[in-house]
N, C-alpha and C positions, 0 to 999 in steps of 0.2 A: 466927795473927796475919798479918796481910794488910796490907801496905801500902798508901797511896792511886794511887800513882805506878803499882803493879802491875796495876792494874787497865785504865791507860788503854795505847792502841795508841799509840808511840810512833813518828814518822817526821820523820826531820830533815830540815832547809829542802830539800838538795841531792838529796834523791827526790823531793819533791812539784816541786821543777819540772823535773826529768828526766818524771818522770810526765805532768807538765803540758804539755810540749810534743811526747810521744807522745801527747798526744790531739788535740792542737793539728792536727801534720800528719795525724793521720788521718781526724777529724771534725773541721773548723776550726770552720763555724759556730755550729752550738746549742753540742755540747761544752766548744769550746774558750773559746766566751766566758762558759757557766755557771762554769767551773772557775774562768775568771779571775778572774770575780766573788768566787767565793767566799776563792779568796787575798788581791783585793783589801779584802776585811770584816777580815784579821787585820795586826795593826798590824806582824808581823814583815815580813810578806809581800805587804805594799801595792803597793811599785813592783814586784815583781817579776809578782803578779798583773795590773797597767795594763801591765805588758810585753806578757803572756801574751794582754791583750785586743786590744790594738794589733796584735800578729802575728797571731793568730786572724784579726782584719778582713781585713787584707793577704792572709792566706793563702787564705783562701775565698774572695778578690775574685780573687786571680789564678787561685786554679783554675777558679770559674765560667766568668769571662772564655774561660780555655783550651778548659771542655768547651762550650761555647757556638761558638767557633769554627772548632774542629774535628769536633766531633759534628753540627751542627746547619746 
């Protein structure tokens, strides 16, 4: 006898955006604004996903900026 509950991978709000913003800082662009998306599709996790996009942008804008500057 098998539950339904048992079967699914279970992760509460407070790891997927811990999760979400270790990917944030370390792949901001593609990564961080797929994930965000995809938070932004569940109705728990809406604003926290439009958070997760909003900093992404930010985040990738000031690093380019930086390695454009200094690298280049």
């Amino acid at each position: 006898m098998t539950e339904k509950n048992s079967d699914k991978f279970l992760i509460s709000r407070q790891k997927l955006i811990i999760i979400g913003l270790l990917i944030v800082i370390f792949n901001p662009l593609p990564a961080g604004v797929i994930y965000g998306l995809a938070l932004a599709r569940e109705e728990k996790t809406r604003s926290d996903g439009k958070l997760m996009i909003i900093f992404s942008l930010l985040w990738g804008g000031i690093s380019l900026a930086l390695f454009q500057r200094y690298i280049y």
